[in-house]
C-alpha positions in Angstrom: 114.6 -78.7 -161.3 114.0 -82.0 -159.7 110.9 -83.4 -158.6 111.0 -87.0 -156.5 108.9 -89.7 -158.2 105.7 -89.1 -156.0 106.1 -85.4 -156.8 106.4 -84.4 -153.1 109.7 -82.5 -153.1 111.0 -80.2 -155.7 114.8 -79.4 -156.2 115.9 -76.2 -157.3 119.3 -74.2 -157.5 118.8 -70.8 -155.3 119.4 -67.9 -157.1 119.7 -64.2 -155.8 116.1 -64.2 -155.9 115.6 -66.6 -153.8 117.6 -65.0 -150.8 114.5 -64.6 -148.2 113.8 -68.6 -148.4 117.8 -69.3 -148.2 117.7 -67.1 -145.0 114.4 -69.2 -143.9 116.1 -72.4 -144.3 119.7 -71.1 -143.3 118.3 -69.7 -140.2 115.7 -73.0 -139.3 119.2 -75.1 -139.5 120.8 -72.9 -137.4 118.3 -72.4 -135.1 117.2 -76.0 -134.6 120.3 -77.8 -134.7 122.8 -75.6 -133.6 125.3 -78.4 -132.9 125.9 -80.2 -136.3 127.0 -76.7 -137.5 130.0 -75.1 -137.8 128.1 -71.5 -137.9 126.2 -69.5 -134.9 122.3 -68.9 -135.6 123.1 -65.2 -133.7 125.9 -64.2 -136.5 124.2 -65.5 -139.0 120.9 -63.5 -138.3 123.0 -60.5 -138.2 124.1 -60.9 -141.8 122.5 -58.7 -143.9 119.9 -60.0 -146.9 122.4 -58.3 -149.2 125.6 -60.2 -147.9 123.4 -63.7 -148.2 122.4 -62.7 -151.3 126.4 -62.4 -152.2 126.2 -65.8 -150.6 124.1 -67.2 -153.4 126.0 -64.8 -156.3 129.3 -66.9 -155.3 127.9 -70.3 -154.1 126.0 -72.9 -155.5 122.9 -73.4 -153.4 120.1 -76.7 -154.2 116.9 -75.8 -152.0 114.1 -78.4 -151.4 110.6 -77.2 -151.5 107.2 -79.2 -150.7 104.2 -77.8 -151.3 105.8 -74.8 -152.3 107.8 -74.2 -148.5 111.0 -74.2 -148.8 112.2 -77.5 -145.9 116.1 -78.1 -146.8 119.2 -77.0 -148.5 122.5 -77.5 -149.6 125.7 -75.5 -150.6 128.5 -76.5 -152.8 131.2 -74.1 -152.9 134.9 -74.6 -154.8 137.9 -73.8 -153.2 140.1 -71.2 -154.5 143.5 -70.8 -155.7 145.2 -73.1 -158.4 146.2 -76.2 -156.3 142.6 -76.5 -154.4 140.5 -75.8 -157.9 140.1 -79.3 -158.2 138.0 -79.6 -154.8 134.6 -78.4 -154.0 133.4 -78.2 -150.1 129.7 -79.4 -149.4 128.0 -77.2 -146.7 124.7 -76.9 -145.0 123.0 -79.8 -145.6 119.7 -79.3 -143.6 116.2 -80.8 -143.9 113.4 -79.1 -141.4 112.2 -82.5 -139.4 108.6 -82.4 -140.6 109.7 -82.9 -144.0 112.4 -85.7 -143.2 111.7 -89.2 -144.2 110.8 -87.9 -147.7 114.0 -88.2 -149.8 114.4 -84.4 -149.8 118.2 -84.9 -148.2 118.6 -87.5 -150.8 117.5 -85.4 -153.9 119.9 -82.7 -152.2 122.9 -84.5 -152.1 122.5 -86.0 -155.7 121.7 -82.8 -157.3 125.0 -81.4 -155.5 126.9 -84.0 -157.1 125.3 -84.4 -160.4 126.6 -80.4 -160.6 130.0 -81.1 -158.9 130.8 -83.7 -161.6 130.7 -81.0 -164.3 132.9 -78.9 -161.8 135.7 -80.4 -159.7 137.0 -83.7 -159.4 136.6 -84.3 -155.6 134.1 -83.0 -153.2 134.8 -82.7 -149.2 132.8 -82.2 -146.2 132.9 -82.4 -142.5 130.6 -83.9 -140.2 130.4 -83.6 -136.5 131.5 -86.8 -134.6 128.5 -88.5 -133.5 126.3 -87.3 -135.7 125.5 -90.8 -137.2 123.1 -90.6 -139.5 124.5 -87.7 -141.6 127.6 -90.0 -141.6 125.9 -93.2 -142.9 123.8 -90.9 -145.4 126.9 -89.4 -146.6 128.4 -92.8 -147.1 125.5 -94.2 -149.1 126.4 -91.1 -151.6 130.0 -92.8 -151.9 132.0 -90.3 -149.3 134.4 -92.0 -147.2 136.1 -90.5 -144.3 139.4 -89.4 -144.5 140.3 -88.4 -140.7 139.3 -86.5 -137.8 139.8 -83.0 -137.1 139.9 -82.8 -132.9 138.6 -79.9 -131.2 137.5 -78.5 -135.2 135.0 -76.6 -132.9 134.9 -74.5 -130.1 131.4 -73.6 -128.3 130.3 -73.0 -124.9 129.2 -76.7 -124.1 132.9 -77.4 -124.9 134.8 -79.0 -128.3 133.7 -80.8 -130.8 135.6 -83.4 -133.6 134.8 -83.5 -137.0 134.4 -85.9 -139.2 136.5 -85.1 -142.5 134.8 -87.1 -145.8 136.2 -87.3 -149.5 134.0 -88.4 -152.5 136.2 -89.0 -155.8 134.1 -87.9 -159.2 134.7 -89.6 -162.0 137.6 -91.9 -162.2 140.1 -91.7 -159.2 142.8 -90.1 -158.6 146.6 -92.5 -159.3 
């Protein structure tokens, strides 16, 4: 658990337990920002609790809570097979508006990468093109960008680029 220095916002790995406030949160982001996301608030609703659940089982999930209310998340999964083990994606980064301005993004992407250091030696993430200030917020957390994916996705307002960002762990790759 983490708790910022004014002991407003609490940090806390999801567990299987936790699955109704990961839906909450999951479905808020969704809902509210629907075009920073690569998922669709509809499909996502129609998930089951027990296939988010499976979510959390096989995902690392950090959720921020104030006064006990769940207000953001953020999801670290590793890639599979052999050559891609050394990588970990970054997903879902979300904080509800009312509790922006608070660090709770901040406390979110350092606890993702205080775990991913133990883990991988590189963590990646996508951003939508535009979306400024999730860009500058990642690069203040060392992620630089990489390239840009054109037309990475497909909605009924038309295409949208995204951002690709890298952040090296530990010493960098030769």
């Amino acid at each position: 658990m983490i708790v910022d220095a004014s002991g407003c916002v609490e940090i806390r790995r999801l567990g299987v337990a936790d699955v109704v406030d990961y839906r909450t949160i999951r479905h808020a982001a969704l809902r509210d920002a629907p075009e920073v996301f690569g998922a669709v608030y509809e499909d996502e609703v129609a998930r089951s609790v027990e296939d988010d659940a499976e979510r959390l089982a096989t995902c690392v999930v950090f959720g921020a809570y104030a006064e006990r209310k769940i207000v953001g998340m953020a999801g670290f999964k590793r890639e599979a097979g052999r050559k891609n083990w050394h990588k970990g994606f970054v997903w879902g980064l979300f904080v509800r508006a009312e509790a922006r301005r608070r660090g709770a993004a901040a406390l979110l992407i350092e606890a993702l990468i205080a775990y991913a250091e133990a883990e991988v030696e590189q963590l990646i993430l996508t951003v939508v093109k535009g979306n400024e200030a999730a860009i500058a917020v990642y690069e203040k957390y060392g992620f630089e960008i990489y390239g840009v994916e054109p037309r990475a996705l497909k909605s009924s307002v038309g295409y949208a680029d995204e951002v690709l960002m890298v952040r090296f762990l530990g010493s960098k790759p030769m």
